[in-house]
C-alpha positions in Angstrom: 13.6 -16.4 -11.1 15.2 -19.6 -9.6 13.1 -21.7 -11.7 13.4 -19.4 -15.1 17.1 -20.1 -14.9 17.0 -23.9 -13.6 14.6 -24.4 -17.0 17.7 -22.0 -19.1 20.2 -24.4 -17.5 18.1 -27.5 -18.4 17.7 -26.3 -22.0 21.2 -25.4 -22.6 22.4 -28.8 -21.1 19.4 -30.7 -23.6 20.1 -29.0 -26.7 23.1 -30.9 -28.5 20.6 -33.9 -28.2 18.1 -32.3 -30.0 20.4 -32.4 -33.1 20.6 -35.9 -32.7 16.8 -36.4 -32.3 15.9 -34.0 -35.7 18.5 -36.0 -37.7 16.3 -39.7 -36.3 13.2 -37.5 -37.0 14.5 -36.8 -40.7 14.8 -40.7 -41.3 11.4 -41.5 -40.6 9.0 -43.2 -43.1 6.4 -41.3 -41.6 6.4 -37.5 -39.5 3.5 -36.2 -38.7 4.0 -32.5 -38.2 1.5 -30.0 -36.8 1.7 -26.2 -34.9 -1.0 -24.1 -33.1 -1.1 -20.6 -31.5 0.8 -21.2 -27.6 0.5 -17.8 -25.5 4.2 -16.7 -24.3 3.8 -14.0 -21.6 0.9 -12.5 -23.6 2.5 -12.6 -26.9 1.0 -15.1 -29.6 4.0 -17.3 -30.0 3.6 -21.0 -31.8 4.0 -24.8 -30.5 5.2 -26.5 -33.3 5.0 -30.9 -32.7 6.8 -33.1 -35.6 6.5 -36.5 -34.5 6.9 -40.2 -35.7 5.6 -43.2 -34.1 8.4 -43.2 -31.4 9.9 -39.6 -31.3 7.9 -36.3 -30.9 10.0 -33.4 -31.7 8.7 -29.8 -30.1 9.9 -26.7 -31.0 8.4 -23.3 -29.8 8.9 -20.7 -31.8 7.3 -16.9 -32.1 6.5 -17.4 -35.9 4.4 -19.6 -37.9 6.7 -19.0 -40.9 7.2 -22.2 -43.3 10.8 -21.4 -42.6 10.3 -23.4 -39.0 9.6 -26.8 -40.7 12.6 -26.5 -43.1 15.0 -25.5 -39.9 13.6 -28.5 -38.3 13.0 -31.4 -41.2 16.1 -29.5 -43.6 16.3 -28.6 -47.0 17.6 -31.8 -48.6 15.0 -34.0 -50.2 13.4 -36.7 -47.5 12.4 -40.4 -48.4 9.2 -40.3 -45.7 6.0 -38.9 -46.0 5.2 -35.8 -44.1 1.3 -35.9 -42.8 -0.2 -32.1 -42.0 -3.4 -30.5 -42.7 -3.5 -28.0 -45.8 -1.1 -25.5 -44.0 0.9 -24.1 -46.4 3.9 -23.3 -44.0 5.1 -27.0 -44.5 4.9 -26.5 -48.8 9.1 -26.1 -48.6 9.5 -29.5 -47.0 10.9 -31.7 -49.9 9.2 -34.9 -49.5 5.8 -36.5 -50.4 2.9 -34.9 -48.6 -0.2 -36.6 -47.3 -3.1 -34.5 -45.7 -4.5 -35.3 -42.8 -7.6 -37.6 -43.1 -9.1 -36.4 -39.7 -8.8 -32.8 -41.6 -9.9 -33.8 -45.0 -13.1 -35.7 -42.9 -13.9 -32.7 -40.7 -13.4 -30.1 -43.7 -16.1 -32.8 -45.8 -18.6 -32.5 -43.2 -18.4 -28.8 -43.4 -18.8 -29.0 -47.1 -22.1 -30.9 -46.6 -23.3 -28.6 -43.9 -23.1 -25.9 -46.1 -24.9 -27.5 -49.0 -27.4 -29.3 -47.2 -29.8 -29.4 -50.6 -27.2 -30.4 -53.1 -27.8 -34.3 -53.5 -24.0 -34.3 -55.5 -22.7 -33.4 -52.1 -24.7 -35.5 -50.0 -23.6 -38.5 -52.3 -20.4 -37.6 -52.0 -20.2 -36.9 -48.4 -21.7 -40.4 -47.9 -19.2 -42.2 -50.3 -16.0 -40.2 -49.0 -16.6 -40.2 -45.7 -16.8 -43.7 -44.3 -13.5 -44.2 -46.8 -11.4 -41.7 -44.6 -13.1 -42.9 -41.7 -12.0 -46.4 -42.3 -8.5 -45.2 -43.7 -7.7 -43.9 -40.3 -8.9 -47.1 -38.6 -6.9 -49.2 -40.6 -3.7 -49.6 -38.2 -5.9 -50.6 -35.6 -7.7 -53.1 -38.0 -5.1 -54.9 -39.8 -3.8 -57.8 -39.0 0.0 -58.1 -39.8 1.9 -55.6 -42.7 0.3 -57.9 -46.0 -3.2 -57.6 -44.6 -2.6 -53.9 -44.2 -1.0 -53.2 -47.1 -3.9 -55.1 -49.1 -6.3 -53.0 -47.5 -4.8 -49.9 -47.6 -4.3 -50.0 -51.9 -7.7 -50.8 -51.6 -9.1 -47.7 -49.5 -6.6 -45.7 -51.6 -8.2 -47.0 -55.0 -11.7 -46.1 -53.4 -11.0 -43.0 -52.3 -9.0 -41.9 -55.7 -12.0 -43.1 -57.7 -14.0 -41.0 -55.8 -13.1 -37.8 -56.3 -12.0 -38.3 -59.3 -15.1 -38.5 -60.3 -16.5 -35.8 -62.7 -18.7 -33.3 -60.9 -21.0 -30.9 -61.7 
């Protein structure tokens, strides 16, 4: 019990900073947002992580409603780009949306697992995959913003001509 309530007194002292720390969060270019199941005294409760490149922002909550990313990120539209896979929980957010390539990579090699005879999707597979592979490489790659800027419109025109591409 004497730890429960030194964590309660901790929390309660902590929490007018985490105003501050959503409204930083909110100003981001780029928040990368994510939430998975997190066992709560053996109730299914939810770990929610939004996070930038130098703030995390953790919220646990006991729903995975889409109303938790809107309490955190608000309702009013957001320059930034918001990076989650295909959960539809984040749809509310108002900003531009980008999926997550290591998602997008694993759900492809699922797609080619299952079709293992279809040479569309083998082709496909093949072309896509080294593009996302090499799209989440790219900050480690580049050499100064121009150079990764350059590269990036590249990989973006690659990958958008790809599946765009008419399919049977």
């Amino acid at each position: 019990g004497t730890l429960t309530n030194a964590m309660n007194w901790l929390a309660d002292m902590l929490a007018p900073g985490l105003e501050g720390l959503e409204r930083e969060l909110r100003l981001a270019t780029v928040i990368f947002a994510d939430e998975t199941v997190w066992r709560n005294d053996g109730d299914n409760g939810y770990a929610w992580m939004f996070r930038t490149y130098n703030l995390v922002v953790w919220r646990f909550c006991d729903t995975r409603a889409g109303t938790v990313p809107l309490d955190v990120l608000g309702t009013d539209p957001l320059f930034g780009v918001l990076v989650t896979d295909r959960y539809g929980g984040y749809n509310g957010v108002r900003m531009a949306r980008q999926f997550c390539y290591a998602h997008l990579l694993r759900d492809l090699q699922d797609l080619e697992k299952k079709f293992p005879d279809e040479p569309e999707v083998r082709t496909f597979v093949a072309t896509l995959a080294p593009l996302l592979s090499a799209a989440m490489g790219l900050r480690r790659e580049a050499n100064g913003r121009n150079s990764y800027r350059r590269r990036a419109r590249q990989l973006m025109a690659r990958i958008k001509d790809t599946v765009n591409r008419s399919a049977n």
